[in-house]
C-alpha positions in Angstrom: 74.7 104.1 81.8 76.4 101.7 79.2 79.9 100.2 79.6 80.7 103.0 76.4 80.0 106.0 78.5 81.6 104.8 81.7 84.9 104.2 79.8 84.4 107.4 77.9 83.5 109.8 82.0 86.9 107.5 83.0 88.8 109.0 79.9 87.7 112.3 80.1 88.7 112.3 84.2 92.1 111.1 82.6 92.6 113.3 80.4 91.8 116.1 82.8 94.0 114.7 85.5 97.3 115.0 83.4 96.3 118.3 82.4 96.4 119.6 86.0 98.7 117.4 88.5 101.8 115.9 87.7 100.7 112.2 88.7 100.0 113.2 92.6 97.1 111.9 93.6 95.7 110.2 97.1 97.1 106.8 97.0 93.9 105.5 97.2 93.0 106.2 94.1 90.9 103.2 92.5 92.5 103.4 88.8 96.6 102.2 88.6 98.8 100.9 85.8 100.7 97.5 86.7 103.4 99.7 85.8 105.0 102.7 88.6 102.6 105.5 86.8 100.4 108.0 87.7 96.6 106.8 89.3 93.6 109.1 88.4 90.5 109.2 91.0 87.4 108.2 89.0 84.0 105.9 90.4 85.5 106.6 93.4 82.6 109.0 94.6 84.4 112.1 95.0 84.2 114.0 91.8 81.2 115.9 91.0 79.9 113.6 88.5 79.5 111.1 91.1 77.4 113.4 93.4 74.0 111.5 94.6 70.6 112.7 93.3 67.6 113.3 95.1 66.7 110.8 97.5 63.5 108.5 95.8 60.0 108.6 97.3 59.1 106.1 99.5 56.2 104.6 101.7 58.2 102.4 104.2 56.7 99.4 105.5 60.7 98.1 107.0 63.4 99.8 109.0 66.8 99.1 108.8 68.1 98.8 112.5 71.2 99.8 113.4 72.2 97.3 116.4 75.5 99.2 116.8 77.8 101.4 115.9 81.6 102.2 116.5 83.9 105.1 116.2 87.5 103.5 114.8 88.9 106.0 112.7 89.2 107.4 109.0 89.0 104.8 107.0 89.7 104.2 102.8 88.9 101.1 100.1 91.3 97.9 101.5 90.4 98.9 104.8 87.1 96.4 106.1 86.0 94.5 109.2 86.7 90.9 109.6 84.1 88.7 111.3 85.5 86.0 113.0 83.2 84.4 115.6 82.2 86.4 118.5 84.6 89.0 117.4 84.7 91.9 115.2 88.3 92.8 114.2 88.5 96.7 112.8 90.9 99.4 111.5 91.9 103.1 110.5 94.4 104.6 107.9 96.5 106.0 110.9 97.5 102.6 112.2 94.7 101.8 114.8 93.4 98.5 115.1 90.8 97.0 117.6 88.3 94.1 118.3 84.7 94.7 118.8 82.5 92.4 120.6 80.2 91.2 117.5 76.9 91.6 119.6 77.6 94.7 121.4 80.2 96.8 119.3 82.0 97.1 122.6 85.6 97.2 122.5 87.9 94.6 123.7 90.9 96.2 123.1 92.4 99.1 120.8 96.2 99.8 120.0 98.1 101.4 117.5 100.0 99.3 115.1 102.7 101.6 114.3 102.2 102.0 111.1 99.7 104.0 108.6 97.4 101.3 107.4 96.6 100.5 103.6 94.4 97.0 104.2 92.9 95.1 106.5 92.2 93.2 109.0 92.5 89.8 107.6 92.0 86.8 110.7 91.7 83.8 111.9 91.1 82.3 115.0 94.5 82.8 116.3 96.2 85.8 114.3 95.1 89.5 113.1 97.0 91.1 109.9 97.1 94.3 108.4 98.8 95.7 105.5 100.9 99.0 104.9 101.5 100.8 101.3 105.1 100.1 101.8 104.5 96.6 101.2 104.0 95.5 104.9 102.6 92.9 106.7 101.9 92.8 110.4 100.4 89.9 112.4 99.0 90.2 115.9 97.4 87.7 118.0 93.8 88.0 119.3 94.4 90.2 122.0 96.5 92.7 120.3 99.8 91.4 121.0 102.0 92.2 117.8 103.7 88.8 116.3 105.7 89.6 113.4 106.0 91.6 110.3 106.3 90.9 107.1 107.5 92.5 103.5 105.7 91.9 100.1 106.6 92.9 97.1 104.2 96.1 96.9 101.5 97.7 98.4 99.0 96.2 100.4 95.9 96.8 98.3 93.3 94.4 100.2 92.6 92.6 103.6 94.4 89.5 103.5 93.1 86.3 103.9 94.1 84.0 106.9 93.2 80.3 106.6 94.8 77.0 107.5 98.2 78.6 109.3 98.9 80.6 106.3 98.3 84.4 105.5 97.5 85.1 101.9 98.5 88.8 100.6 97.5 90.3 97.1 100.3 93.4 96.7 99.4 95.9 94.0 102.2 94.6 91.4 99.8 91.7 91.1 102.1 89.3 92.8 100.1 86.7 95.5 101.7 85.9 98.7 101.5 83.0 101.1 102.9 83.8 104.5 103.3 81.2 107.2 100.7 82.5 110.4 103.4 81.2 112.5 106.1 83.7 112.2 105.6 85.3 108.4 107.9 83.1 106.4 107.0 83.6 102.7 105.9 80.2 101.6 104.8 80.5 98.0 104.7 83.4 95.5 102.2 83.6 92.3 103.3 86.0 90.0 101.3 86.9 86.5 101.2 89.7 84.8 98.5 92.7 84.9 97.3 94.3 81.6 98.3 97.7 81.3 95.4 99.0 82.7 93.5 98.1 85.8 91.2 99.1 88.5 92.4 98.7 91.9 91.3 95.6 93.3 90.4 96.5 97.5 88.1 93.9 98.3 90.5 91.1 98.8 89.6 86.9 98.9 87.8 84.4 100.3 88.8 81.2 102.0 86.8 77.9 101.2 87.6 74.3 101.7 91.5 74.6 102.4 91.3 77.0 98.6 91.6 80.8 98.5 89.3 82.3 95.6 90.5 85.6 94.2 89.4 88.0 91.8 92.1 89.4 89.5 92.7 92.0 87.0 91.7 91.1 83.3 88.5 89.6 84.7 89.8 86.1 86.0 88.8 84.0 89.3 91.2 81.8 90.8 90.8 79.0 92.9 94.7 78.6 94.5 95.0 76.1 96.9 96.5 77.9 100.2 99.1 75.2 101.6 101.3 75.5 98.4 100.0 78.5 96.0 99.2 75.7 93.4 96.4 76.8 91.0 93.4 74.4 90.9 91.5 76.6 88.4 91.4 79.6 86.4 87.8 80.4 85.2 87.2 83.9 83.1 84.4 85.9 84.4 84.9 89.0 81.5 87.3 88.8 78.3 88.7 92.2 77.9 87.6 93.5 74.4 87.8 97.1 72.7 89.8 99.7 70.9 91.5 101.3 73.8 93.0 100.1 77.4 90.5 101.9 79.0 87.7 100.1 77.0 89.3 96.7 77.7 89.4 97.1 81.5 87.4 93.9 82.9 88.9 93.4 86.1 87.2 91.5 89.2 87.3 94.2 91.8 84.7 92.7 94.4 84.8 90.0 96.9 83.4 86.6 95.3 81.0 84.8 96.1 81.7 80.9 97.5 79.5 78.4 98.4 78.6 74.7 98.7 79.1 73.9 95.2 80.0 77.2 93.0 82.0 79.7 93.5 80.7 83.4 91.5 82.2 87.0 91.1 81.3 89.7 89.1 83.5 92.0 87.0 83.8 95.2 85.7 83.0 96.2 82.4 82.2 92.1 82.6 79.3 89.9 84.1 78.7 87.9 86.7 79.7 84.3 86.5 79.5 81.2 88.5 81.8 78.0 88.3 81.8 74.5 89.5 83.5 75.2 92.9 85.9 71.9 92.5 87.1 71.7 88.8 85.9 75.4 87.4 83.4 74.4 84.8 81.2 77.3 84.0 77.8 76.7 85.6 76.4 80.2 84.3 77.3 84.0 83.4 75.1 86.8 83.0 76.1 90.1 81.4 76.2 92.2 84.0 79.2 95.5 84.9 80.0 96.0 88.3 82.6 97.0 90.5 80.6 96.9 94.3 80.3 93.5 94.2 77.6 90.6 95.1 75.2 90.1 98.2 73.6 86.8 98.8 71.1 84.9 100.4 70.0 81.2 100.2 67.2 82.0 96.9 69.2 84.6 95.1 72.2 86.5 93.9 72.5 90.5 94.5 74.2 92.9 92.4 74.3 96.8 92.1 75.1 97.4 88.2 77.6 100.1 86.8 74.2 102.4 86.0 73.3 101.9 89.5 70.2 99.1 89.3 69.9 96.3 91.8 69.7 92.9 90.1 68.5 90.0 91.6 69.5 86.6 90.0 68.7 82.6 90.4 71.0 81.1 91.8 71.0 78.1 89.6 70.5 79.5 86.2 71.7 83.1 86.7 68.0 84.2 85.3 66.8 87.5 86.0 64.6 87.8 89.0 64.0 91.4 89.2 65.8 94.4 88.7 65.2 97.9 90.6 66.6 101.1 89.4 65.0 103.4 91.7 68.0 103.8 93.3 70.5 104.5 90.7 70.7 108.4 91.2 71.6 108.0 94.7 75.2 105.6 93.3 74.9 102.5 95.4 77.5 100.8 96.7 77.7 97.8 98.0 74.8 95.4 98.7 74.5 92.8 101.0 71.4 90.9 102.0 70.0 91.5 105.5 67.1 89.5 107.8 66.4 87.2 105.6 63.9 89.2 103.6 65.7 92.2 103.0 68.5 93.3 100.5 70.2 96.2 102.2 72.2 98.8 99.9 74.2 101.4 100.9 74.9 104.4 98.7 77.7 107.1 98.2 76.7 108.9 101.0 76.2 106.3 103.1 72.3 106.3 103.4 71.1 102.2 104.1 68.0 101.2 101.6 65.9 98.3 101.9 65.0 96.5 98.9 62.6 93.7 99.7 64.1 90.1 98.9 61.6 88.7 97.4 60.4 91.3 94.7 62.7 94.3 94.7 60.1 96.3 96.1 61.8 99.8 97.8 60.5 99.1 101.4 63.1 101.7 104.2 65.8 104.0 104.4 68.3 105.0 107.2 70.7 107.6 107.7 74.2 106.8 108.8 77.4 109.3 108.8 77.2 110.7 106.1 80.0 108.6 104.0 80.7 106.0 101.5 81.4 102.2 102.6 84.7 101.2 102.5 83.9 98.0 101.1 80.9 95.4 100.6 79.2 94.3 103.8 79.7 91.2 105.6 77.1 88.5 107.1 77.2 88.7 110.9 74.2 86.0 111.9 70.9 87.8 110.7 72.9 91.5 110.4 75.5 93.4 108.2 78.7 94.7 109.1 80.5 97.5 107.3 82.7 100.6 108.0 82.3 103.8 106.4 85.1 106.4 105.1 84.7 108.6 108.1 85.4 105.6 110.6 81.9 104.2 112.2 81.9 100.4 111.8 78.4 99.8 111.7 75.7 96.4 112.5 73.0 96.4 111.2 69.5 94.2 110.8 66.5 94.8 109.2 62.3 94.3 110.3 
């Protein structure tokens, strides 16, 4: 599928959304203006366009394991598990939150926030946030005791990021917020402005070397550093370019990538691109359109494309190491790599595939609940962690 006829299904879904509803639609919807507007549900997996295909023939010669699993509650994009040492922190849309223990999935404790729940959890060793779509933010410490709260500007749209005593929120006006851990105080605000057009960005930021790295509407990574909300660099994954908004969407949906010494994302409608992780040079791009993200591992990059291939790229030159479309009638996503010499990817219905490391190779399959990931997995030592749409936070390995 080329970037002309995903813009072209996303216009059509438009068009047929204003014909029926007068702009109410779940507020999860993926597609927003920067303006207060109407949001249309498209490549979010529930139209029937986006129904999976057959499941692909395989001769399995690995099995994704499933270590454990845990029953939390419905669940929507914004809405992930945090990983923060032996401790698995979790949430649902009606305002439950809990810690898991990261080897067992056993729960610690469980309470109810208050609040319906649009993002989160975001943590640290010492605090756990959440997010509301009225623009909340609430802070508990790690055992569930509630702290403060907190207002933004807007909705909540992704987990927030909790480094160095401060609590970073994205709100869905676009605005960036650092909150003091301490007690919520708003420290520093980053305001730009979104293009008219955007796709919701869920998947939130990642902390790295006392810098926050976020993906932003109209295909931009910033490194901000987190004490003051300065910006230390502003590298362009995707220039938007085209005759219509739709066709100039190249937004950075996706959790990026950071590491030792470059920090990469991906962007829709975009490619993937990875920059010097202290002064932003560009090391490498790739063309490549995605909106689930990219999975790593210490040889390679991982990325589901918008026609649903898996990609595997150098991670020095950005050169293609294999690509594996197998897959792409099943509509992965998110991918993570798993064991060491396994890429896992999950697809729309929530089915895990193993793709072998090494050469792409389609090696095992395994059946969860039947539902879309919330969001792109996270490392947990030699396993994944991700929740799914109807609640289950799942860990999983691979042999």
């Amino acid at each position: 599928m080329t970037m002309r006829s995903t813009a072209a299904r996303a216009a059509a879904a438009l068009a047929a959304a204003l014909l029926a509803a007068c702009g109410t639609t779940p507020s999860w919807n993926p597609m927003t203006w920067s303006l207060p507007a109407p949001s249309f549900d498209w490549f979010s997996g529930r139209g029937a366009a986006n129904k999976p295909g057959a499941m692909p023939a395989l001769t399995p010669t690995a099995t994704p394991a499933i270590a454990w699993q845990a029953s939390v509650g419905r669940a929507r994009p914004g809405i992930a598990p945090a990983v923060v040492g032996d401790a698995v922190y979790a949430a649902a849309a009606d305002g439950t939150l809990t810690r898991l223990a990261a080897d067992s999935g056993r729960s610690v404790w469980r309470i109810a926030a208050g609040k319906p729940l649009s993002a989160g959890p975001g943590a640290d060793a010492a605090v756990v946030t959440v997010g509301t779509d009225k623009g909340e933010v609430l802070a508990f410490d790690t055992d569930g005791k509630a702290l403060w709260t907190a207002r933004v500007s807007s909705e909540v749209l992704s987990p927030p990021v909790v480094a160095d005593g401060v609590v970073v929120v994205t709100s869905g006006d676009g605005r960036v917020f650092g909150l003091a851990a301490a007690d919520g105080a708003t420290k520093w605000v980053h305001q730009r402005t979104n293009p008219p057009l955007t796709v919701r960005n869920t998947a939130g930021g990642v902390a790295s070397r006392g810098g926050v790295f976020l993906g932003q509407a109209g295909g931009r990574l910033l490194a901000m550093d987190v004490q003051t909300g300065t910006i230390g660099w502003d590298g362009a994954v995707a220039s938007p370019r085209g005759a219509t908004e739709l066709e100039r969407i190249a937004d950075v949906t996706s959790r990026p990538v950071v590491e030792e010494r470059q920090a990469c994302a991906v962007a829709f409608q975009g490619r993937v691109a990875c920059f010097e992780i202290v002064r932003g040079g560009l090391v490498w791009s790739r063309d490549v359109s995605s909106l689930s993200g990219i999975g790593a591992d210490p040889a390679a990059y991982y990325v589901a494309d918008e026609a649903g291939a898996v990609q595997a790229l150098d991670k020095a030159t950005g050169a293609s190491l294999w690509k594996q479309d197998v897959l792409a009638p099943r509509k992965p996503r998110a991918v993570q790599a798993v064991g060491g010499d396994f890429v896992a990817v999950v697809d729309v219905e929530g089915v895990v595939h193993l793709l072998a490391a090494a050469t792409g190779a389609y090696v095992g399959r395994a059946s969860t609940d039947g539902s879309a990931p919330t969001g792109q997995p996270i490392a947990l030592g030699e396993r994944i962690v991700w929740q799914s749409t109807a609640g289950t936070v799942y860990a999983l390995g691979a042999r």
